[in-house]
C-alpha positions in Angstrom: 45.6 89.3 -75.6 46.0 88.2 -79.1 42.8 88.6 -80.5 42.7 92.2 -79.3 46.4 93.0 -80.4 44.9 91.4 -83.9 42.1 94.0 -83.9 44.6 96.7 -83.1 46.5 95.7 -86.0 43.7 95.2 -88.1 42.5 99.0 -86.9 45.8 100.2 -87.2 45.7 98.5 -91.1 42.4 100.0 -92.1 43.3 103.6 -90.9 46.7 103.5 -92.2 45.3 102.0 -96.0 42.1 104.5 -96.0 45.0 107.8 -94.9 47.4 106.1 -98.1 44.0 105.8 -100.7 43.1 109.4 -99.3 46.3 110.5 -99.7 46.2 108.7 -103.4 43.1 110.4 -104.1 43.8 114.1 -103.6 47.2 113.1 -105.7 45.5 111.9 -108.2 42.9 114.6 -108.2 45.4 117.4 -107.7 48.2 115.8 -110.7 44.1 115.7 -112.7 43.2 119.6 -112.4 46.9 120.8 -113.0 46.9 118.7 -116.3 43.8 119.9 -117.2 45.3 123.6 -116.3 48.2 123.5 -118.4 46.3 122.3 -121.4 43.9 125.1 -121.0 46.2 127.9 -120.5 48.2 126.2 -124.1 44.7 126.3 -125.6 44.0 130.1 -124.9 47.4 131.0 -125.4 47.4 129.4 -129.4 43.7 131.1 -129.4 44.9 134.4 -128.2 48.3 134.8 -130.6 45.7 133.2 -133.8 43.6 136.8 -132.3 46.0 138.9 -132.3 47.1 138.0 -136.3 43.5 137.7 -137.6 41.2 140.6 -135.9 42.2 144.1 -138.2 42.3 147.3 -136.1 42.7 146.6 -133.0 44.0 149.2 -131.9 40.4 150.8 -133.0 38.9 148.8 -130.6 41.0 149.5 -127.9 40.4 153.0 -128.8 37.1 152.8 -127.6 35.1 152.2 -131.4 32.4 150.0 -131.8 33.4 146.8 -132.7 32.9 146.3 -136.7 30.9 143.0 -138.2 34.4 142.1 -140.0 36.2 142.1 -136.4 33.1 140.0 -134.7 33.4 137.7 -137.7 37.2 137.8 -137.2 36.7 136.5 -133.5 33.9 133.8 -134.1 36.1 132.6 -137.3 38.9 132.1 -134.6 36.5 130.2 -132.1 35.5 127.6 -135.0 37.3 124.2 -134.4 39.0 125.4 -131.5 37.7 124.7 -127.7 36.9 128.4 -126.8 33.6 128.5 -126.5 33.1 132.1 -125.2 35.1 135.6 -126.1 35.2 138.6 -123.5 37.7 141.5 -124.7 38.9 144.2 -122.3 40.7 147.7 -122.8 43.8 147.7 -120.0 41.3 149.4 -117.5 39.3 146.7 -117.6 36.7 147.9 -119.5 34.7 145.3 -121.2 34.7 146.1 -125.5 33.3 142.9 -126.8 31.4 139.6 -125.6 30.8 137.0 -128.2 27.6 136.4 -125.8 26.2 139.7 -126.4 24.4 140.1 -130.2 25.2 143.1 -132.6 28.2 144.7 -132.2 27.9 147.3 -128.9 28.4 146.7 -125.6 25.9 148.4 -123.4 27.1 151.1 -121.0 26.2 150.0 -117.9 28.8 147.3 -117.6 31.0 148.5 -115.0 35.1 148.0 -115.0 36.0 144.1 -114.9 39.2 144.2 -112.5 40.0 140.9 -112.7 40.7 141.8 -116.6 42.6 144.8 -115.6 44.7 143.3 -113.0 45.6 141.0 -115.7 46.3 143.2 -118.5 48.4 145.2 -115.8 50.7 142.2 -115.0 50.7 140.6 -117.8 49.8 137.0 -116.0 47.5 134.6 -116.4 44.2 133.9 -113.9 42.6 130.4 -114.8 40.3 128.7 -112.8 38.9 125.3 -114.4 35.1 124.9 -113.4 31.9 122.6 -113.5 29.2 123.1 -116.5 25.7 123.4 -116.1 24.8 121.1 -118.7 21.1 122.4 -118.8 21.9 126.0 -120.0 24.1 124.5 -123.2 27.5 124.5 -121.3 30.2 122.0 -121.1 30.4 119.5 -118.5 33.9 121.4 -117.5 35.4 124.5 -118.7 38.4 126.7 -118.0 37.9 130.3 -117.1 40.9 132.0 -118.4 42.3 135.5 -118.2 45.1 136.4 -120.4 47.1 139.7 -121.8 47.4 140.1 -125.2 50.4 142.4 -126.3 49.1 143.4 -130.2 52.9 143.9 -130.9 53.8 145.9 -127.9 56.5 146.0 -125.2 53.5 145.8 -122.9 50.0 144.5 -122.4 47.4 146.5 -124.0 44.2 144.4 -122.9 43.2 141.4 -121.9 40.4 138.9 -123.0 38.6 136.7 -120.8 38.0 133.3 -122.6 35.9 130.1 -122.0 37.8 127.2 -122.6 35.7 123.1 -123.1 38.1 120.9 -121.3 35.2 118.3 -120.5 37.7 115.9 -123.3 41.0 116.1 -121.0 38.8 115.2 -117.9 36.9 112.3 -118.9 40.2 111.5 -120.5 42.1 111.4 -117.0 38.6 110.1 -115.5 39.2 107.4 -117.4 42.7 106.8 -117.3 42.9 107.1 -113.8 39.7 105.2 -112.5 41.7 101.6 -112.8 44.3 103.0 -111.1 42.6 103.7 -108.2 41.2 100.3 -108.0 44.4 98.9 -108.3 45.9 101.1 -105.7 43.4 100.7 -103.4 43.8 96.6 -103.7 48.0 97.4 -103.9 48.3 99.3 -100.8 46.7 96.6 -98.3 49.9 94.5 -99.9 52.5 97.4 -99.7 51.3 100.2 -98.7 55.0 102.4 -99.4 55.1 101.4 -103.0 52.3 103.3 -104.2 52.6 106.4 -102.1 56.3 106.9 -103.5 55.0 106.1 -107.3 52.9 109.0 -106.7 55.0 111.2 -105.5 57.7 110.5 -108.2 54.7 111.4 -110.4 54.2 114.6 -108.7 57.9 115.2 -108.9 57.9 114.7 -112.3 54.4 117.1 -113.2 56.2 119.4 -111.2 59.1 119.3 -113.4 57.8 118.8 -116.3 55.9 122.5 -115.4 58.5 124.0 -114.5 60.4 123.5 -117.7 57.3 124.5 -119.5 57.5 127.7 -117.9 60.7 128.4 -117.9 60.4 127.8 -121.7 57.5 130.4 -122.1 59.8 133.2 -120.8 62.4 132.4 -122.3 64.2 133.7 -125.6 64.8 130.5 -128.0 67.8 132.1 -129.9 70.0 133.9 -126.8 68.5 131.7 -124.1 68.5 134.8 -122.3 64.9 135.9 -121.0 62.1 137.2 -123.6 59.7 139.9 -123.3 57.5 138.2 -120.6 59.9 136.9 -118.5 61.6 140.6 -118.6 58.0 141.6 -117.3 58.3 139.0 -114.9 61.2 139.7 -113.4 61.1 143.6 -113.1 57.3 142.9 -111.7 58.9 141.2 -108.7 62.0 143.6 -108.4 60.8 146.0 -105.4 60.5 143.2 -103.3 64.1 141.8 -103.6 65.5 145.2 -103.3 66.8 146.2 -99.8 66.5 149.4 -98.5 70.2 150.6 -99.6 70.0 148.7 -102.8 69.2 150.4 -106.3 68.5 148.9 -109.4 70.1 150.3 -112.5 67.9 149.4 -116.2 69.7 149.8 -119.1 68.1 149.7 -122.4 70.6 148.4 -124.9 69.9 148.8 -128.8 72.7 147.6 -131.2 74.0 149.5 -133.6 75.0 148.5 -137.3 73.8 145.4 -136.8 70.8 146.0 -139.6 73.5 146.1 -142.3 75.6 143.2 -140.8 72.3 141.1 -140.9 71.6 142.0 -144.6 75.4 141.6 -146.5 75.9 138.2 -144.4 72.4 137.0 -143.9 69.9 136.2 -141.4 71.8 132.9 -139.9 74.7 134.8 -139.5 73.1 137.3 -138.0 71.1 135.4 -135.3 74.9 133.7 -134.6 76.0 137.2 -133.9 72.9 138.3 -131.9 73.6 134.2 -129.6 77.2 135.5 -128.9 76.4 138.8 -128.4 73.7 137.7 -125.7 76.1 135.9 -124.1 79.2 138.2 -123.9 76.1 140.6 -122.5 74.9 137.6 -119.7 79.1 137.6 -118.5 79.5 141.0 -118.5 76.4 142.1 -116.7 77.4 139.7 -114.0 75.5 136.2 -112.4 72.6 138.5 -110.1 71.8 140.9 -113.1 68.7 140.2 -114.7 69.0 140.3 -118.7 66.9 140.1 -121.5 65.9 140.3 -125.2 63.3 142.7 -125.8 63.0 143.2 -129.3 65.1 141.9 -132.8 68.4 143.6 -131.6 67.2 145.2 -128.6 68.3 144.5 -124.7 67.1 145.0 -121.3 69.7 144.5 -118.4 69.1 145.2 -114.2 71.6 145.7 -112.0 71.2 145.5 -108.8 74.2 147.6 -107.0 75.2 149.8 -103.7 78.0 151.5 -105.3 77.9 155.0 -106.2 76.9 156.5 -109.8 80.5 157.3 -111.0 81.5 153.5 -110.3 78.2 152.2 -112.4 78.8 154.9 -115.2 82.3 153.1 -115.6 80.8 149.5 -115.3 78.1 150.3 -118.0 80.6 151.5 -120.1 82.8 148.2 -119.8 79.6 146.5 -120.2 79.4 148.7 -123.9 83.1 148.0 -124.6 82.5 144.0 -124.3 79.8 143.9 -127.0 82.7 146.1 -129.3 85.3 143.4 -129.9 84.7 142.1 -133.6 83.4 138.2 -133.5 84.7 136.0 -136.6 81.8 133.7 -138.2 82.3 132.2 -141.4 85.9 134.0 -141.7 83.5 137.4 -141.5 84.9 139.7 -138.2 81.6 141.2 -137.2 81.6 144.3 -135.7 78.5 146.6 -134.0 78.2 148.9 -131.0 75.8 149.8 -128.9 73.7 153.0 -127.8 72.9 152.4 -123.7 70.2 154.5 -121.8 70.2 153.8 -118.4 68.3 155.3 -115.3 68.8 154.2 -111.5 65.6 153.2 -109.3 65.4 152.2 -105.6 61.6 151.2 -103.5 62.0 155.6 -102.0 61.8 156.6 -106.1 58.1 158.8 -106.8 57.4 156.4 -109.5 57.5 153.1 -110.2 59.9 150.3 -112.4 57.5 150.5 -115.6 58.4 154.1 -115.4 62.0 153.7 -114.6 62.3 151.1 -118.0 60.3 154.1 -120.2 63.0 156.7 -118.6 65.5 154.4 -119.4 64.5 154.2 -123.0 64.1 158.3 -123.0 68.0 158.2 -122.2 68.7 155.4 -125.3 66.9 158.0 -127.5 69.0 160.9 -126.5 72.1 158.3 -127.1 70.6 157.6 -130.5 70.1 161.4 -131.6 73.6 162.2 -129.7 75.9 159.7 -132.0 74.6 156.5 -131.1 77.7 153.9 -129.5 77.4 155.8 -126.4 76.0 155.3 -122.8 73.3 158.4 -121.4 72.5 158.2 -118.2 68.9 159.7 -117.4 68.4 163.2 -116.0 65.4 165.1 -114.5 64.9 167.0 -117.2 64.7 164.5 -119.6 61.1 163.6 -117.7 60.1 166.9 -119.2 60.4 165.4 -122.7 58.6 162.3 -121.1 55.5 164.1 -119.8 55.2 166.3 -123.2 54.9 163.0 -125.3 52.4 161.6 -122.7 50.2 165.1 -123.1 50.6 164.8 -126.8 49.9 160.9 -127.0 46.5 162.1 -124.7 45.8 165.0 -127.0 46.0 162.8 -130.5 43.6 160.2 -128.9 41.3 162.9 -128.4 42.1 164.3 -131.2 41.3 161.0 -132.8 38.2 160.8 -131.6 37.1 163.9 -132.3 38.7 163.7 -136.0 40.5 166.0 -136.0 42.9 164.6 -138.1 43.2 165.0 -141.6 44.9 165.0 -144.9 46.2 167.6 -147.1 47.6 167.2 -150.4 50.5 168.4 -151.4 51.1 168.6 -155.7 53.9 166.5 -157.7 54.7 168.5 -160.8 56.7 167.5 -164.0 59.9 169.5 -163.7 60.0 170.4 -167.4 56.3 171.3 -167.8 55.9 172.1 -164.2 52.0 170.6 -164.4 50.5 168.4 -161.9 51.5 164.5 -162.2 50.2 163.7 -158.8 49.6 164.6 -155.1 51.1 163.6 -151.6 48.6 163.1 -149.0 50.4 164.7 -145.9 48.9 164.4 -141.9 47.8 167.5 -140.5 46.5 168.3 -137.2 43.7 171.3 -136.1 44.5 171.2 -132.6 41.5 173.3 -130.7 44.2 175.6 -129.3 47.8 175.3 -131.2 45.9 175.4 -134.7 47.2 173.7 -137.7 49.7 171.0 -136.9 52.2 169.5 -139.2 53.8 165.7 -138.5 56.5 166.7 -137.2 54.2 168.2 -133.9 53.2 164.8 -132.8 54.3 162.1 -134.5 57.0 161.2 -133.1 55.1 160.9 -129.6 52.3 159.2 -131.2 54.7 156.4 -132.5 55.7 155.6 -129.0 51.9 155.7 -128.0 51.2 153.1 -130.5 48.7 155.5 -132.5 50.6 155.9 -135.9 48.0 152.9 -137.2 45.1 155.1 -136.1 46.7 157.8 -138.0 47.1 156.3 -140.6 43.7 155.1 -141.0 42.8 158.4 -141.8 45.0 159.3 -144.6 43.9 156.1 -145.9 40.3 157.1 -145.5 41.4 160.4 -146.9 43.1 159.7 -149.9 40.8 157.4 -151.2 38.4 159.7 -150.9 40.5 162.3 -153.1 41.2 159.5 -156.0 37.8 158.5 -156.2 37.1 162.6 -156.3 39.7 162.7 -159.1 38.4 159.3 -160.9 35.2 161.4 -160.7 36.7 164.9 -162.6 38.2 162.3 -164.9 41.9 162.5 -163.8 42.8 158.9 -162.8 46.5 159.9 -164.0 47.0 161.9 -161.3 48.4 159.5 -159.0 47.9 160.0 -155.3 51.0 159.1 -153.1 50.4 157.4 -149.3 53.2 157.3 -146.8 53.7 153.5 -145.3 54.9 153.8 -141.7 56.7 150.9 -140.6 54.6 149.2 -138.3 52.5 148.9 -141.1 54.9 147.7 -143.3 55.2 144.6 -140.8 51.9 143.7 -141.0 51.2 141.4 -143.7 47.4 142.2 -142.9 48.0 146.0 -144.5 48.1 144.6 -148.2 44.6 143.0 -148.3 43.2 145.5 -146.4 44.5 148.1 -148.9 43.1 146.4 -151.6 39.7 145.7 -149.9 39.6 149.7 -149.8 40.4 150.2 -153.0 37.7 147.7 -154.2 35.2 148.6 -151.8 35.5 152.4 -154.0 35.5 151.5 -157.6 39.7 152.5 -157.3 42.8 151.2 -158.7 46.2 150.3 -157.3 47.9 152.0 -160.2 46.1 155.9 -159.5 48.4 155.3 -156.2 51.9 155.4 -154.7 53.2 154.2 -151.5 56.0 156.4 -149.7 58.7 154.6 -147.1 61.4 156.2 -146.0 64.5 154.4 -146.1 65.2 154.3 -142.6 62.4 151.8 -142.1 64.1 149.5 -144.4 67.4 149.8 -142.1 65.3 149.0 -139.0 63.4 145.9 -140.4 65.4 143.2 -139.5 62.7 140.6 -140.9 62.0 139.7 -144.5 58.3 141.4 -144.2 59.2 144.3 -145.4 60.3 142.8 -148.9 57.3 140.7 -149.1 55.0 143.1 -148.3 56.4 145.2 -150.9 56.6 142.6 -153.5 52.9 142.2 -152.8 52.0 145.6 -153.3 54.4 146.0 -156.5 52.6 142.7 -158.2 49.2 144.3 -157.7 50.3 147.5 -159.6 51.0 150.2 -156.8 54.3 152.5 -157.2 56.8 152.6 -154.7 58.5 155.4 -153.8 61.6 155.6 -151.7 61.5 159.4 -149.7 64.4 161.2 -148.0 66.5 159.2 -150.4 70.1 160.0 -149.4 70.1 160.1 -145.9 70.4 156.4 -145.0 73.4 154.2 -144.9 72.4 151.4 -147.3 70.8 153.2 -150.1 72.7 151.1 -153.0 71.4 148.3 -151.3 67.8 149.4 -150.8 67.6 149.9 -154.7 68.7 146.3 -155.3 66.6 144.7 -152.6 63.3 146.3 -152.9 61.0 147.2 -155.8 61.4 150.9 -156.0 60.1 152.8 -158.5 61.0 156.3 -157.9 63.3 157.3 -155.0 62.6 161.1 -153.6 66.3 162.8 -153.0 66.3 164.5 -149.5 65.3 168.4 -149.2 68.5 168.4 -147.1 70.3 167.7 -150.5 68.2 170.5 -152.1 68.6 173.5 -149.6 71.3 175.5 -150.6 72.2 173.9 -153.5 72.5 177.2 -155.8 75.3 178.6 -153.1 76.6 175.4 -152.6 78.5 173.8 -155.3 80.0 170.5 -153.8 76.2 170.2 -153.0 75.3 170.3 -155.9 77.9 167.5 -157.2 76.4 165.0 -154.6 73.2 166.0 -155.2 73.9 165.2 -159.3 75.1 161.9 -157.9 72.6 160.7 -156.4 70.0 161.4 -159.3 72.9 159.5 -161.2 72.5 156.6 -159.3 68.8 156.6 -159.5 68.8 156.6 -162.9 71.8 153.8 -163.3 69.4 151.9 -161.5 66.6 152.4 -163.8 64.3 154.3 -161.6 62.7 157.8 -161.4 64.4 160.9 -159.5 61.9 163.3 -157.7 63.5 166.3 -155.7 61.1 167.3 -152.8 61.7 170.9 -150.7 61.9 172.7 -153.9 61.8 176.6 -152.8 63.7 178.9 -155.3 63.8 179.3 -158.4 67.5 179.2 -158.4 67.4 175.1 -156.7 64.4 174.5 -159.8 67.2 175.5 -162.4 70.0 172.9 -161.0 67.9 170.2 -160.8 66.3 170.5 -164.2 69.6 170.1 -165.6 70.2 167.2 -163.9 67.6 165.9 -165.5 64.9 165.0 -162.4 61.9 164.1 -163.3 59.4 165.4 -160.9 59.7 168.1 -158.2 57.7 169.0 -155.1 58.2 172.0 -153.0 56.6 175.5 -151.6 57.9 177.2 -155.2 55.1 175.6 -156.5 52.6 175.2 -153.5 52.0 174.1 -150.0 49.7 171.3 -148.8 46.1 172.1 -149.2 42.9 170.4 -148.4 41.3 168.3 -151.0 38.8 170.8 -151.9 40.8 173.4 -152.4 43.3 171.2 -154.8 40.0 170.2 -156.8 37.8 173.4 -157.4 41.8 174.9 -158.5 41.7 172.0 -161.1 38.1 172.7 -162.1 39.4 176.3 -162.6 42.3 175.5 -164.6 40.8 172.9 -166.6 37.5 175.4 -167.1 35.2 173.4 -169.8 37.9 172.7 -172.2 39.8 169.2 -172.5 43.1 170.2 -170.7 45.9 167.6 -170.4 46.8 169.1 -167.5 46.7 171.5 -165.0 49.4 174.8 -164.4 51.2 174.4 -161.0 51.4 178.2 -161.4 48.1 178.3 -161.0 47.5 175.9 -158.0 49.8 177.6 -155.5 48.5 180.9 -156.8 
C-alpha cells in the first residue's frame, strides 16, 4: 500500500504545484496588463491635456471646419517624443474630425458615427484596451487603444480622441522582470507551496491599492479635498441608480460671492486658505451622504439626496448659505463672503435627465446673481422657458456661424473738442434670416454659455483687421481700431501670439489697435492670466481700454493692477446727466480719477447735445455715441472718409459728416 499511497501523494503534489504555478501565472499576467494599463491611460491623459493647450481653435474644429495645416502640425508636434503613435479626434457625436493616419487635412464623408468615441465623450470615462502589434505593417509589438474626453475648458466633455499608445517598453520590461520569478516560483512552490500564493496576493492587494488611490486622486480636488470636476461627473453619472423610488435628489450650484476682491487685497494663499475652510464648513453642512464638489475657482456643486418636503429643504439650503456667512480669521484678516445658491429638485419619474437638472440648477444661480446675489432661488417651470430660448439661440448662432452671418460694424471715436474721427470700435452684429439685424445684446449672452463667444470672436478679429489694413491702405494708420477681449480669451495665453501672427500675416501694427475689457472680467479672473496676458499685449504696443468703467466694485484697483490706457465711463453715468446734477458730480468724479491716475477718459452713449456740453467741460477726451453716429459697416465708414477727405490732404475727417 505504500508505493501507491506514494503515487497518490506524488499526484496529489503535481496537481496541487501545476493549480499554485497556474494560479501564479494568471497573477502575474493579470498584475502585468493592469500595470501596463495604468501607464497607458497616464500617457494619453499627459498627451491629451499637452492637446488641449497647444492645438488653436478648437472649438473650430468641433464646429465642423476643416482642420487647418497649423492644427495638423499642432497634433503631430504633440506626438513627437511622446509614445502616441496614432491621433483619431471626434465631435461629442462621435463624428470622426481628424486622423493623423489620413493625409491632407479632410476627412472623407463616408465615415460613419464612431460610438465608441461618443459613448465616451458622453461619460466622460475612459475605454482602453492594450493589444498585440503586427509588426509587419510598421506597428508596435503592443499598443494601447485608448478612448478619452477631452473638456477644452468646459464643465463637460466636448469630444473625444481616440489614441494609439506604444507600450511594447513596459511589457518587455515586466517580461523581463517577471520571467525569473516565475522560475523561482515554480522551483519555490514544490518546497512551500503557501508562501508564494500569499506573496502574490499581497501583491495584488497592494496593485489594487495602490489604483485605487490613483483614482481616487484623479477625481479629486487637491486644495478642498472635496471632489473635482470629474469626479462630480462621476458621481451624478451613477445617481439614478442609488435613488429609490421616493427619494429626490436636490443640486445646488453654489458660486461665492466677494470672494474675487478678498483674493486680490490679501492674496492668492490667503485666498485658497479661505476657499480649504470654506470647502469644509460646506462638506459638514451638507451632511455625510451628500455628494459635494468643486467645479470651478469659487464655484460648488452639492447633492442631496432627501424625502422631506420642499419647504423643509428650502430651509436646510438656506442654513447651508448661512454656514459659509460667518467671517473666518487668517492672518488676523476676518474674511467674509456669501453665496448665491440655485437649486432644482430631481427624482428617476423627472422628463429629463441629471445633466439637465445641474444646467436648471445653474439657470436658478443666475436668477440669484441678477436678483442680489447672497441668496438661494429655487428653480421654476418657467425658468425652462429661458433655458430652451438660449438652446434655440446657441443652435441659431452655430448656424449662423456657419453661414457667416456674423459680422462687424464699426462704430466712430471722435475727439470731443474737434469732434473728428480718432478711431473706430468694431461692434458684433447679427443678420438673422428672419429677426434682421441683431445687436450683442440678442445672443450673446446665450452664446457664452454655448461656448461660442471664441467663434465670435474670430470674426471681429477677421473683421477688423481687414478694416485697418483698409485704413493703412487710404493712409490713415492713426485711426486706431478698438477690439473687445472677452474673457475666455483673456485666459488663454494662446490669444497674444495668435494676435500678433494676424497682425503680421497683414502688413499691420499693434499700435493702429485697441483692446476693450470690461471690468467685470477683471473681477471674475481669479488667476494671474489676466495680468500677464495684458502685460504681454501692453509690451508689444497695443492700447488697453477699460469699458463700462464705473460699474464695477474694484475700479481703483483695476487702474493700479492692470496697464490701462484709457478707461470708457459707463453710458449709465451719461444718460441723464443734463437733468441730473448729482449725476453729473459722480460722473466728474470718475473722469477725475482717470485722470489722477494718468490715463485717458472716453464717455460712450453720447446722445444729446446737452450730455456733449457737460462732459466737454469735464474735460474728456474722446466721446462715442448716436449724436455723432451709429455702427456702420466698414464700407460705409470708408467711402464717408473718401468723401470727406475728397483729394485734398485732410487731417481728419468731420463726425458731422459720418453720421450724416
Amino acid at each position: 500500500m505504500k508505493p501507491a499511497r506514494n503515487t497518490q501523494l506524488a499526484v496529489a503534489l503535481v496537481c496541487l504545484t501545476g493549480l499554485a504555478v497556474t494560479m501564479l501565472t494568471f497573477w502575474m499576467d493579470h498584475f502585468s496588463k493592469a500595470t501596463v494599463q495604468v501607464q497607458a491611460e497616464m500617457s494619453a491623459a499627459n498627451w491629451i491635456a499637452g492637446f488641449e493647450r497647444s492645438v488653436p481653435d478648437l472649438d473650430q474644429l468641433l464646429l465642423g471646419e476643416p482642420i487647418s495645416s497649423e492644427q495638423r502640425q499642432s497634433i503631430e508636434t504633440t506626438m513627437l517624443g511622446s509614445s502616441v503613435f496614432g491621433v483619431q479626434i471626434f465631435d461629442a457625436a462621435g463624428k470622426k474630425l481628424f486622423d493623423s493616419s489620413l493625409p491632407g487635412l479632410g476627412i472623407p464623408q463616408e465615415h460613419g458615427l464612431n460610438f465608441r468615441a461618443a459613448q465616451v465623450a458622453r461619460t466622460g470615462t475612459t475605454d482602453l484596451s492594450v493589444e498585440a502589434g503586427d509588426v509587419s505593417l510598421g506597428e508596435p509589438e503592443s499598443y494601447a487603444e485608448a478612448y478619452m474626453a477631452f473638456y477644452g475648458g468646459r464643465p463637460q466633455p466636448i469630444g473625444s480622441v481616440e489614441l494609439y499608445v506604444d507600450v511594447s517598453g513596459s511589457v518587455a520590461a515586466l517580461s523581463q522582470k517577471f520571467g525569473w520569478v516565475g522560475a523561482f516560483a515554480i522551483a519555490a512552490t514544490l518546497l512551500v507551496l503557501v508562501v508564494p500564493g500569499l506573496a502574490v496576493v499581497k501583491q495584488q492587494e497592494s496593485l489594487k491599492e495602490r489604483d485605487r488611490k490613483m483614482s481616487e486622486m484623479a477625481r479629486t480636488d487637491a486644495l478642498t479635498g472635496l471632489l473635482n470636476r470629474r469626479g462630480v461627473d462621476q458621481e451624478l453619472a451613477a445617481l439614478p441608480s442609488s435613488l429609490g423610488l421616493d427619494d429626490r435628489a436636490w443640486l445646488l450650484q453654489i458660486d461665492l460671492d466677494k470672494f474675487k476682491p478678498v483674493n486680490d487685497v490679501l492674496g492668492h494663499q490667503v485666498g485658497d486658505e479661505l476657499l480649504a475652510r470654506l470647502a469644509r464648513r460646506l462638506r459638514y453642512a451638507a451632511g455625510p451622504d451628500a455628494i459635494v464638489g468643486r467645479t470651478g475657482g469659487d464655484e460648488f456643486l452639492v447633492c442631496l439626496k432627501t424625502q422631506a418636503p420642499e419647504k423643509q429643504v428650502f430651509a436646510r439650503i438656506e442654513r447651508l448659505r448661512l454656514s459659509l456667512l460667518r467671517p473666518i480669521r487668517i492672518d488676523g484678516n476676518d474674511c467674509c463672503v456669501g453665496a448665491s445658491i440655485g437649486a432644482v429638485g430631481w427624482s428617476r419619474s423627472e422628463g429629463w435627465d441629471v445633466i439637465e437638472a445641474v444646467r436648471y440648477a445653474d439657470v436658478a444661480l443666475q436668477k440669484a446673481k441678477e436678483g442680489g446675489r447672497n441668496k438661494v432661488v429655487m428653480f421654476e417651470p418657467s425658468m425652462q422657458d429661458r433655458v430652451l430660448h438660449d438652446a434655440k439661440i446657441a443652435e441659431d448662432v452655430t448656424l449662423g456661424l456657419s453661414r457667416n452671418e456674423f459680422t462687424a460694424y464699426f462704430q466712430p471715436i471722435v475727439d470731443a473738442g474737434s469732434e473728428q474721427v480718432v478711431g473706430f470700435e468694431a461692434l458684433a452684429r447679427w443678420t438673422h434670416p428672419e429677426r434682421g439685424l441683431l445687436l450683442p445684446g440678442d445672443f450673446m449672452q446665450a452664446s457664452e454659455k454655448a461656448g461660442l463667444v471664441p467663434a465670435i470672436d474670430q470674426v471681429i478679429l477677421r473683421d477688423a483687421i481687414a478694416f485697418a489694413k483698409q485704413l493703412k491702405a487710404a493712409g490713415r494708420e492713426d485711426l486706431q481700431v478698438s477690439i473687445n477681449l472677452s474673457g475666455i480669451r483673456l485666459k488663454e495665453q494662446e490669444t497674444v501670439d495668435e494676435f500678433v501672427w494676424q497682425l503680421a500675416a497683414n502688413d499691420l501694427q499693434p499700435s493702429q489697435f485697441r483692446l476693450e475689457l470690461l471690468e467685470s472680467i477683471l473681477l471674475d479672473d481669479r488667476s494671474d492670466n489676466a495680468t500677464d496676458i495684458l502685460k504681454r499685449f501692453h509690451h508689444l504696443g497695443f492700447k488697453i481700454d477699460l469699458d463700462d468703467f464705473g460699474t464695477g466694485h474694484a475700479a481703483i484697483a483695476s487702474l493700479h493692477r492692470y496697464p490701462i490706457d484709457r478707461i470708457k465711463i459707463d453710458r449709465s453715468l451719461i444718460s441723464g446727466i443734463g437733468s441730473d446734477p448729482q449725476l453729473a458730480i459722480l460722473t466728474e468724479a470718475v473722469a477725475a480719477l482717470g485722470y489722477r491716475f494718468g490715463v485717458e477718459v472716453l464717455a460712450e452713449g453720447i446722445e444729446r447735445q446737452d450730455e456733449l456740453d457737460i462732459v466737454r467741460k469735464m474735460k474728456v477726451g474722446a466721446i462715442q455715441g448716436f449724436l455723432f453716429s451709429k455702427a456702420k459697416p466698414a464700407h460705409e465708414c470708408l467711402d464717408q472718409l473718401a468723401a470727406d477727405t475728397g483729394a485734398q490732404s485732410v487731417p481728419a475727417p468731420s463726425i458731422r459728416a459720418l453720421s450724416a
